[in-house]
C-alpha positions as CSV (number, residue, x, y, z in Angstrom):
1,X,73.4,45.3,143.0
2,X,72.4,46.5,139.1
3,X,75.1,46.7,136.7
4,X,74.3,49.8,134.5
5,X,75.6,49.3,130.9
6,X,76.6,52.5,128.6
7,X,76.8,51.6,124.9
8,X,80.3,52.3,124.0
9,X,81.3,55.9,122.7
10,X,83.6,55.9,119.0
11,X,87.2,57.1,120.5
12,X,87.7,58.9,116.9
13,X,84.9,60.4,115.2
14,X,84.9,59.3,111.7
15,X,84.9,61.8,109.2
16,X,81.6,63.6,107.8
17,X,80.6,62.1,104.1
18,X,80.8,65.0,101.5
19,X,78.1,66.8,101.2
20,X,76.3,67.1,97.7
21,X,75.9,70.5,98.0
22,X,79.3,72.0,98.4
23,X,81.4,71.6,94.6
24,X,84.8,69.7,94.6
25,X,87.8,71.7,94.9
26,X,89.1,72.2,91.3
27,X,92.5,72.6,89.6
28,X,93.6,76.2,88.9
29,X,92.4,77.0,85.3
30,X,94.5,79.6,83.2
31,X,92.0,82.1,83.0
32,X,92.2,83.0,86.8
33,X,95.1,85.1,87.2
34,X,98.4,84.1,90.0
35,X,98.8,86.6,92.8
36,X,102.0,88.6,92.6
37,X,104.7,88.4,95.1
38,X,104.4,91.0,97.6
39,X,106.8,93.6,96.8
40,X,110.9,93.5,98.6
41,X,111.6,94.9,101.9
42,X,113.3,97.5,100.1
43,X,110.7,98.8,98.1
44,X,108.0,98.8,100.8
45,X,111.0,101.3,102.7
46,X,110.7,103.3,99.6
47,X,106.8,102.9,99.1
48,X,107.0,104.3,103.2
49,X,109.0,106.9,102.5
50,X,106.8,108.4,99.7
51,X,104.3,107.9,102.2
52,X,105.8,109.6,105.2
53,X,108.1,112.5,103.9
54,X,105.4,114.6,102.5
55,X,102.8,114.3,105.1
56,X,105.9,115.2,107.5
57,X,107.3,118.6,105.6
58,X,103.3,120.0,105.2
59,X,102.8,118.8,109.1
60,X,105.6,120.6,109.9
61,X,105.2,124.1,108.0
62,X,101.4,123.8,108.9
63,X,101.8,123.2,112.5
64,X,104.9,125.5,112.7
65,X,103.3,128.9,113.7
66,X,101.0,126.6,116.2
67,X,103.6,125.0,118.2
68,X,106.6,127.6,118.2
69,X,106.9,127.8,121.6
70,X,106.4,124.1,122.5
71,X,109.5,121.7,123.2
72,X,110.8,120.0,120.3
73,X,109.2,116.1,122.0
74,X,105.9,117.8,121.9
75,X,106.4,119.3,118.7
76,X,107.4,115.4,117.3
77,X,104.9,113.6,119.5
78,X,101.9,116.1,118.0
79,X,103.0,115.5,114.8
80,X,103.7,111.9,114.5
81,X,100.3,111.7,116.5
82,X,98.9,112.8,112.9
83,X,101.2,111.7,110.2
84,X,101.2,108.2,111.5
85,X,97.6,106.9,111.4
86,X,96.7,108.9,107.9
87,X,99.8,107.4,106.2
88,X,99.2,103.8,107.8
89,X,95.6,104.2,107.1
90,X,95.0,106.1,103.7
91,X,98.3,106.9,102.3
92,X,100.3,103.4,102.3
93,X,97.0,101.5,101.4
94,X,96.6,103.6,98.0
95,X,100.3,103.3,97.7
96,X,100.8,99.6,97.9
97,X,97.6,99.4,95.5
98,X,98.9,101.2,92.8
99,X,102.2,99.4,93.4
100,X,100.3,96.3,92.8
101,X,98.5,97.4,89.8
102,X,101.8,98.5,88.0
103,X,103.4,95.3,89.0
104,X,100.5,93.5,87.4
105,X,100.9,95.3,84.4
106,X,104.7,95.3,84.3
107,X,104.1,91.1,84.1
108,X,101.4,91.5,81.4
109,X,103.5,93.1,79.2
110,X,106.2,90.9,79.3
């Protein structure tokens, strides 16, 4: 009978040498600016709520003489079906941004 031998497999890879191509990671310099904190819970309630109440009061004087005869669910459910995604998609975003960019400048000055 032949004995087969199989050179021995590493258990552990070792580690790749650095490549000369990608830079070294570098310490934070002072001209790059630090992120600010995302904003409280509390003002992201408020930030939603400027969001939310006036898409809500024109949905409901627009849709009014279009769904006067529909039960109050329907009523909610048709409306939320369009307040919902263009305040979580349009509205909140350009909220949150200028939230940010007064924040920024609120740090600046100081």
């Amino acid at each position: 009978m032949a004995t087969v031998s199989h050179s021995a497999s590493p258990a552990i890879a070792e580690p790749a040498a650095p490549s000369s191509e990608t830079p070294p990671p570098s310490a934070p310099s002072s001209e790059t600016p630090a992120l600010a904190a995302p904003p409280s819970i509390h003002v992201r309630a408020a930030i939603t709520w400027l969001a939310i109440f006036p898409l809500v009061a024109t949905g409901m004087m627009v849709a009014a003489p279009l769904m006067e005869n529909w039960h109050p669910i329907f009523r909610a459910m048709a409306l939320t079906m369009v307040v919902v995604p263009t305040a979580v998609y349009l509205v909140l975003p350009r909220l949150f941004a200028a939230h940010g960019f007064l924040a920024a400048r609120r740090s600046i000055r100081r």
